[in-house]
C-alpha positions as semicolon CSV with decimal commas, in nm:
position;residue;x (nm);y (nm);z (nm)
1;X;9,037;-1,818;4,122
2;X;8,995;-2,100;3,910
3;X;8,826;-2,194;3,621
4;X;8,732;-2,472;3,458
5;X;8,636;-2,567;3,175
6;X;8,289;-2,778;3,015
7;X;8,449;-3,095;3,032
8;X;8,643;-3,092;3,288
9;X;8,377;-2,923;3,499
10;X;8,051;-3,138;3,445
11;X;8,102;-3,281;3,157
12;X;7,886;-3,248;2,825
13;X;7,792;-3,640;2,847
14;X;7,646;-3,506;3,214
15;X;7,466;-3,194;3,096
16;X;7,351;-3,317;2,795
17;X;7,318;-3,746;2,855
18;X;7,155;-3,737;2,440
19;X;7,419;-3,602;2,263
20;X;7,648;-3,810;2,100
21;X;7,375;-4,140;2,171
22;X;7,089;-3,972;1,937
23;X;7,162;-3,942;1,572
24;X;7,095;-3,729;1,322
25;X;6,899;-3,974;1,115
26;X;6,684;-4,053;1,429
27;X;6,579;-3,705;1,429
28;X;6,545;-3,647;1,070
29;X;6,300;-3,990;1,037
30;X;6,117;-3,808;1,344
31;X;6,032;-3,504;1,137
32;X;5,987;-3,708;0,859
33;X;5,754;-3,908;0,995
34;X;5,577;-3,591;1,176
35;X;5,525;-3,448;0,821
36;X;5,462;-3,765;0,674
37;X;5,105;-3,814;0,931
38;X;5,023;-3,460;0,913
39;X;4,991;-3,457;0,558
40;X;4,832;-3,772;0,570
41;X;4,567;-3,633;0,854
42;X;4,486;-3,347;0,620
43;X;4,440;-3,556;0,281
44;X;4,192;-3,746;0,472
45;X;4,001;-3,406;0,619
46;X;3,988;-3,310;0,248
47;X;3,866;-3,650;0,136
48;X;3,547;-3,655;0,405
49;X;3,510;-3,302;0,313
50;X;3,475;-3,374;-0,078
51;X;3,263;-3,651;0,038
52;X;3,017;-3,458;0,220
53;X;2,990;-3,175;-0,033
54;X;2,944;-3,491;-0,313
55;X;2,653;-3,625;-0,086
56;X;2,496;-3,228;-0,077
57;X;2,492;-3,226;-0,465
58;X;2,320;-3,550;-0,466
59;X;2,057;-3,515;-0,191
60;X;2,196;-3,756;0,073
61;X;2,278;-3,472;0,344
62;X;2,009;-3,235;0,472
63;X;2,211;-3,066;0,637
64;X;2,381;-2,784;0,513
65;X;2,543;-2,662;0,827
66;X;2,719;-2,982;0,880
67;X;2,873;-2,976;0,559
68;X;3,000;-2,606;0,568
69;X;3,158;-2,741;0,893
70;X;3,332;-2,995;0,733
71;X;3,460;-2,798;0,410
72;X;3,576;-2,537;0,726
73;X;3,741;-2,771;0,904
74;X;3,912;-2,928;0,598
75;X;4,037;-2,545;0,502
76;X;4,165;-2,495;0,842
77;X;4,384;-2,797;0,851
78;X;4,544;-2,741;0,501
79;X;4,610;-2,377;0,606
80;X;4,781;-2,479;0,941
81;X;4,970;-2,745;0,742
82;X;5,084;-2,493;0,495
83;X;5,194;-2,275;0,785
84;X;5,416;-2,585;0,994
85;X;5,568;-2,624;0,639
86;X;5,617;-2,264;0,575
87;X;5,794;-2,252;0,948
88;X;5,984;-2,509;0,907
89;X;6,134;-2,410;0,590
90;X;6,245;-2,080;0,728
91;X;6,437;-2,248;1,065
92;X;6,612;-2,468;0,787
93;X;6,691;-2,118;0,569
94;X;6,795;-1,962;0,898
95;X;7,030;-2,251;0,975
96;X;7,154;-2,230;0,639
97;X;7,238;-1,817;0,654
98;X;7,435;-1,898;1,024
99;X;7,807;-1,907;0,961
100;X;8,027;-2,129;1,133
């Protein structure tokens, strides 16, 4: 019987065509830029959010429903931001504990 062996076999650049063309910046400015929206999505929940509850105080909104909604939404989206950030930072504590 023989064996052989990943390269000589299929071949890495075969099984995996990305490696060695991606780098590691290219995914690094990917999560960057993932984080980089997401917090900017949520800044702007919590700005219409502040907005509405501003326009409560003063009288413009009748509507109180609408504006719980907002401050609900607005507390949803930080707390699933919090949570991608809290994941995150345990995959790159878990990377760090693997030995090599």
């Amino acid at each position: 019987m023989v064996t052989t062996g990943i390269e000589s076999g299929i071949g890495m650049s075969k099984a995996f065509p990305e490696i060695g063309k991606a780098s590691s910046s290219a995914t690094t400015d990917g999560a960057g830029k993932f984080f980089s929206e997401l917090v900017s999505k949520v800044n702007d929940i919590q700005v219409q959010s502040d907005k509405s509850v501003q326009g409560l105080a003063i009288g413009e909104n009748k509507n109180l429903h609408e504006v719980m909604i907002e401050v609900e939404k607005a507390s949803i989206s930080f707390q699933f931001m919090a949570q991608v950030r809290n994941k995150a930072l345990e995959a790159y504590q878990e990377v760090m504990r693997m030995q090599v």
